[in-house]
N, C-alpha and C positions, 0 to 999 in steps of 0.2 A: 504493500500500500504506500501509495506516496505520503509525501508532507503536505501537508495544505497549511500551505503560507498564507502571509498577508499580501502577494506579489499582486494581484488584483484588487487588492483592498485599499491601500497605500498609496501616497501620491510617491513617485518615483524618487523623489528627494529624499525619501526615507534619513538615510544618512547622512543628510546635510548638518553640517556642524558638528558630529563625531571625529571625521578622519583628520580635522587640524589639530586638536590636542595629543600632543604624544606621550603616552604614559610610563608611569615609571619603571615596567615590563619590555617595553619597544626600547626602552635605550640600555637595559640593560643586555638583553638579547643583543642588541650592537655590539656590547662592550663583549660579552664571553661569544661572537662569532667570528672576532678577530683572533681570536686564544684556540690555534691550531691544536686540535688533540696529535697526541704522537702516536698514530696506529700502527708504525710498522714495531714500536715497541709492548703492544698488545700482541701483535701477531708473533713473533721473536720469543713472547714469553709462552706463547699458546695458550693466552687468557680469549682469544677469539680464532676462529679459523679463516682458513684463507678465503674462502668462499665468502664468506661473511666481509674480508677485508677487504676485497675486488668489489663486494658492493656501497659498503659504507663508505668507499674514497671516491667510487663514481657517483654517489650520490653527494657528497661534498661538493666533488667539481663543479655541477650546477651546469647553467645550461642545456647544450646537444646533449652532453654526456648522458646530463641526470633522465633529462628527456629519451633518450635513446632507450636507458637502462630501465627507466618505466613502463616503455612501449614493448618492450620486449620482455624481459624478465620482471614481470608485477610481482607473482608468487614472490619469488626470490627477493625482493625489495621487500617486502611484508616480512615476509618470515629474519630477515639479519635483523630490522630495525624496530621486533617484537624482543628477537632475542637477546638483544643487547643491552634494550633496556631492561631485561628480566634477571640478565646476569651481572651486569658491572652494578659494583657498589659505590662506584666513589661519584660525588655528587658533582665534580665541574665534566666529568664527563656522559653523565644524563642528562647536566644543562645543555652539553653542545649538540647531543643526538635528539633531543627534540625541539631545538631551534631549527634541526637538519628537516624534522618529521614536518613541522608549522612551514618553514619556507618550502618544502614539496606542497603541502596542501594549499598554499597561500598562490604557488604560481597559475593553480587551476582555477583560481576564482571568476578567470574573464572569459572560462569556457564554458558555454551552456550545460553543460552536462556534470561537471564537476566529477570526474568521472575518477581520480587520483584518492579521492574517498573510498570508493571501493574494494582497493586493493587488501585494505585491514579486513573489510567483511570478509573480503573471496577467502582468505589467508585461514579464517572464523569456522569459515562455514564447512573448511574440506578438514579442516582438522577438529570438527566437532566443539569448537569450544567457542568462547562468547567474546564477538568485537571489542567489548566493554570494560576487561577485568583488566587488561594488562593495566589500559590507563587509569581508570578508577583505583586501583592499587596505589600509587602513583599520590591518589592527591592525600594519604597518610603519610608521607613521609615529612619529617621536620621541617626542608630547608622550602623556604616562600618563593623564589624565584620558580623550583621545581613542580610546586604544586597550582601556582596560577597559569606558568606556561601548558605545563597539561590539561588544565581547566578548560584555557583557550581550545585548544587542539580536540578534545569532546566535543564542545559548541560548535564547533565546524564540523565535526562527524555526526554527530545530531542532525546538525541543520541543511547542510547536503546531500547526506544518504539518501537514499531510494526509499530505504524501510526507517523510519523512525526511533528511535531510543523508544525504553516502554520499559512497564514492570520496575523491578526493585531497582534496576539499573538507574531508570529516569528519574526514582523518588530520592536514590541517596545523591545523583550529581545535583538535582533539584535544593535538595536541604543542605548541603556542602555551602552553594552557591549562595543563599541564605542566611548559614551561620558567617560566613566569610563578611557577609553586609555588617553582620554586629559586631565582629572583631574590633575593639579600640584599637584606634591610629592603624589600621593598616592602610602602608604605605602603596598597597595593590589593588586599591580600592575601584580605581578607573578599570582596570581589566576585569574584574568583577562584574561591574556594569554593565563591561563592553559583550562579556558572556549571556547577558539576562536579557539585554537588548536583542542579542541575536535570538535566542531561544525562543522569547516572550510573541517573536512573530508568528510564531507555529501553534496554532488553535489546540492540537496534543498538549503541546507544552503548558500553555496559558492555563489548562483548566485543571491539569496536577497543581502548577504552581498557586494557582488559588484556594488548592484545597490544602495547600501545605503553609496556611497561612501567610502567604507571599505577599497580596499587598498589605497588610497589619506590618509586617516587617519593613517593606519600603516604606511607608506612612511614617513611622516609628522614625526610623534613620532619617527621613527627612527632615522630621523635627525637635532634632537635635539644635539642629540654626549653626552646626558646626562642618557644613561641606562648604567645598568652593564652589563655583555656579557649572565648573566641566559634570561633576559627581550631581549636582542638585538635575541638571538638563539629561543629564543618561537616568536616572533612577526616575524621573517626571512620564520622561518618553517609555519606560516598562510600563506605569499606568497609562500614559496612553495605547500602547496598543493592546494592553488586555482592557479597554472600555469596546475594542470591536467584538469582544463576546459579549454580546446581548443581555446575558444570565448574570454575568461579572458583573455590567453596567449597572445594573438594577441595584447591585446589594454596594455597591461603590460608599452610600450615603454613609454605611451603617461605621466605617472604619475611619471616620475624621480626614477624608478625604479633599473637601471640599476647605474645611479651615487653615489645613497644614499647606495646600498651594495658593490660598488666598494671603497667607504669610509673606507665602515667596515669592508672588506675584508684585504686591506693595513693595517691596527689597530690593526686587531686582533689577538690575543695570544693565543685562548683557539680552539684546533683543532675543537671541534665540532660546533662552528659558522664557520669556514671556512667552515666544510665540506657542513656544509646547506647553505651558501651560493653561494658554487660552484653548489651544486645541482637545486638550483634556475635557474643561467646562464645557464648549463646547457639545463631543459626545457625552456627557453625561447628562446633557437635554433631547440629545437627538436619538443617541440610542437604546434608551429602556424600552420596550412596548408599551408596560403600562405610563399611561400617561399622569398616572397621578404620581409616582415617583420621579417622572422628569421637573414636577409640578414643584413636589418637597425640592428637589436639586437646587430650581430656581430661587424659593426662597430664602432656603441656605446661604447662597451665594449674596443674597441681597441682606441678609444678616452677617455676613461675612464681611460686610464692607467691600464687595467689586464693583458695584454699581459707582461710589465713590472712583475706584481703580478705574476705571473703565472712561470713565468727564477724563481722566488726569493723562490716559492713554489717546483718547481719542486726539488731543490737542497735538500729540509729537508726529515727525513725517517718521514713517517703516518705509524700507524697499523691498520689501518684503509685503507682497499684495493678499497675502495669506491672512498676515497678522491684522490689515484691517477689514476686512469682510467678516473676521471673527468678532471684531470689536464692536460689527456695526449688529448682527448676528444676535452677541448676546444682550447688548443694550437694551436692543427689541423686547427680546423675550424677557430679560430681568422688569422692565418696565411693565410689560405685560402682568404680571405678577405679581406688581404691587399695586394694581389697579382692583383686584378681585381677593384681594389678599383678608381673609378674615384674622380678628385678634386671637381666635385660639390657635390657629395655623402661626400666623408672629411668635405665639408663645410657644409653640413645640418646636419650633426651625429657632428661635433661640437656646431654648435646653437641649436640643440635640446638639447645636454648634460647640456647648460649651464654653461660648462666649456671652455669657451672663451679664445686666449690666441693669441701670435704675430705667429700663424703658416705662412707658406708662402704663400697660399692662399692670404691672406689677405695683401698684398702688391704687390700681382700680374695685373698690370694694364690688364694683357691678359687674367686672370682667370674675373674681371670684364666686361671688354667686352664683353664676350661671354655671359658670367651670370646674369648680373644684374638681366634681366627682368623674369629671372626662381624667383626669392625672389615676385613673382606674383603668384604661383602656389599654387592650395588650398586653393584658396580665401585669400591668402598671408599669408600663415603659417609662415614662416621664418619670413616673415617683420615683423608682429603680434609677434612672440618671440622676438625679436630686441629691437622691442618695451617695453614689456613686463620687458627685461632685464633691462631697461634703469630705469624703475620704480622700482623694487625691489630686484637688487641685491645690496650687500653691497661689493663687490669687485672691487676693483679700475681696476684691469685689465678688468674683463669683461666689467666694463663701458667703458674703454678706446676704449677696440676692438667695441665694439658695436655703440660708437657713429661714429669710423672711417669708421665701414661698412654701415651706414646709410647714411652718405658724400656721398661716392663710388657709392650708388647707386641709387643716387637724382644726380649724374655726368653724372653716365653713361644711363641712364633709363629716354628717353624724358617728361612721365609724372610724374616723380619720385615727385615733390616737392608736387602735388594735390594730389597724391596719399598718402603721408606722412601726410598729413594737415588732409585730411580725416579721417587717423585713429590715429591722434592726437600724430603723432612723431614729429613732427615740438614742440613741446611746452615742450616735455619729454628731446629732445638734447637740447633746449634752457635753461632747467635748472641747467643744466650742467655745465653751462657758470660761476657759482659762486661755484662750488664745491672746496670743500678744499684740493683734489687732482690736484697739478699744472700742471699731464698729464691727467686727465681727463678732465679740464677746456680745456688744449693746441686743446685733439682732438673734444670736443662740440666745441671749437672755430672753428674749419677747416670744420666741418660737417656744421656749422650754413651758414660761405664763401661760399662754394660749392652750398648750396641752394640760396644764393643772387646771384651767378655767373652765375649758374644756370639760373638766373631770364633774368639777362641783356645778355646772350648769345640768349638766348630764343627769346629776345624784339630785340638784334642786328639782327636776322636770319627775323625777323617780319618785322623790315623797310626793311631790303633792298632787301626782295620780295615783298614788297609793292612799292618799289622805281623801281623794274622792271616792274613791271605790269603797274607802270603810265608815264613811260617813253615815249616821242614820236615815233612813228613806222617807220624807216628810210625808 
């Protein structure tokens, strides 16, 4: 079965603004393929054989050579350059033999068929055993240069094969790739990217990596606020092309997707992270089916602060005719949105953003009457983030607003305080109560009242239907 790429899906430019940054992979590979290994003292020692040596030196040579030696002996090019790396141990010489493996598959890339991929399967398939192990092996070893250059070298056999990666193979390079995002300061970070970028085209790939919580992970790492704008534009464009899966798009809202590039949209200076992150916003109104979650997306984004973004964009010239069709695109639609925009929709597109703040909502004793008890719906999604908020935001304001709206709705909401106790909000605003914030202390204090008022209006409403009912009957 082929790959089904994004090669139809995609505006051709796909990789426009990738291939200028050169990573800190590409110059070291420079530096160790000037650092000639000495094979005829491999062969001399008969740590490899000659067979093997006749191939790895014409594969060195480059060119006619390597071409010839491809064209003619594939097997045999497969089998020295599996074996070599299976037997040598020393690590400058597995750096040079998969510089030798990435510059063979690197010179195929301008031929439609990629056909230099193969040669590993053919190699796979007659000796029964799995395209995937040698290099997979590969990315446990200590040394960083060793295991990103391999990394790379998968994501090209991945993504030009014929038959796809699949099974346990795709889900450990998948979670490698992953973990490698979280690693503090690594210095390999671009080539990481540059693997997920490639991958993330491939509909296969997209929808493992989403189930291996892949964007939670990019989402996370982008909101550190600690990359440069090359790592913020590769990791932006992974969410973008996994928004071309329909099913992906839809749940996009749920993982803070929309606030963590409205971040870095407001930040950033360098046109080509805008333009990929406009493109992002974008499909994430265009491609949900249900319309009502393109609907939440939009107001998100208008609680997000881009409609602001958007006045401050439209005013600059792009050469780039992409970036303002998009601008003009989503103006539209964000406008649109706030024309039909009701106050309980405001208020859940702000608690989901988790950018909390005094809107007037939130002081409307008439917006609470009516609404308390919708903060019930979806098995209490809102009150669950509320919650949620209370325990790990680090901003005095959202705590503020969050404890005031938990008060409000243990007021207004007859079983509001059991309901709170149950999912353990009662003991998150009670902590509150010594915060070193003296307006978040003020409003845990008023939320915590409300709940004891709560209590004794509850017990005053209790006696004195009990004092009717036992009263004598005239």
């Amino acid at each position: 079965m082929a790959n089904t790429t994004l090669a139809h899906t995609l505006p051709e430019d796909i990789d426009r603004g990738v291939a200028g940054a050169t990573s800190v992979l590409v110059q070291r590979a420079n530096e160790i393929r000037q650092q000639k290994v000495n094979w005829p003292s491999y062969l001399q020692s008969q740590m490899i054989s000659q067979e093997d040596y006749d191939v790895i030196t014409g594969v060195e040579s480059g060119g006619n050579v390597r071409q010839t030696l491809l064209h003619n002996q594939r097997y045999q090019v497969a089998r020295t350059l599996l074996n070599l790396l299976g037997h040598i141990s020393k690590d400058q010489t597995i750096q040079y033999i998969l510089i030798m493996v990435d510059d063979t598959l690197s010179e195929d890339k301008s031929r439609e068929d990629k056909s230099r991929v193969e040669i590993f399967k053919e190699y796979a398939r007659k000796h029964r055993e799995s395209m995937w192990s040698p290099f997979l092996n590969l990315l446990t070893r200590p040394d960083s240069f060793i295991i990103n250059m391999t990394a790379r070298i998968v994501a090209k056999l991945a993504c030009w094969s014929r038959d796809p990666m699949d099974g346990s193979d795709l889900t450990f390079y998948l979670t490698w790739l992953k973990d490698q995002l979280r690693t503090p300061n690594n210095e390999y970070i671009q080539s990481v990217g540059r693997c997920l970028q490639m991958m993330l085209r491939v509909e296969e790939y997209r929808t493992v990596f989403y189930q291996l919580d892949g964007v939670v992970t990019i989402v996370q790492v982008l909101s550190t606020g600690k990359l440069n704008f090359q790592i913020q534009y590769q990791l932006t464009f992974c969410l973008w092309v996994m928004t071309f899966n329909n099913a992906i798009a839809e749940k996009m809202n749920k993982y803070s997707v929309i606030p963590s590039l409205a971040d870095i949209l407001s930040e950033s200076v360098k046109e080509k992270v805008t333009r990929i992150v406009l493109a992002v916003f974008r499909n994430l109104i265009e491609k949900p089916e249900e319309p009502q979650i393109a609907r939440e997306n939009c107001i998100q984004m208008v609680q997000c602060k881009v409609l602001k973004q958007l006045e401050i964009l439209a005013q600059r010239k792009f050469e780039d005719e992409d970036i303002t069709a998009d601008i003009e695109f989503l103006n539209e639609k964000l406008q649109n949105s706030i024309q039909d925009l009701s106050s309980f929709e405001e208020y859940c597109s702000e608690v989901k953003s988790g950018r909390m703040e005094w809107s007037p909502v939130h002081k409307s004793e008439k917006f609470w009457r009516e609404n308390s008890g919708r903060l019930n719906e979806k098995n209490y999604e809102l009150l669950k983030i509320l919650i949620h908020l209370l325990e790990s935001s680090k901003d005095n304001l959202v705590l503020s607003v969050a404890c005031h709206d938990i008060g409000e709705y243990t007021r207004h909401y007859s079983r509001g305080k059991r309901v709170l106790e149950q999912l353990g909000g009662k003991q998150s605003v009670m902590q509150h109560l010594t915060h070193q914030d003296p307006s978040v202390r003020y409003e845990a204090l008023l939320a915590v009242q409300k709940l004891m008022v709560h209590n004794w209006e509850y017990l005053g409403k209790q006696l004195e239907k009990d004092a009717q009912q036992s009263a004598p009957r005239q």
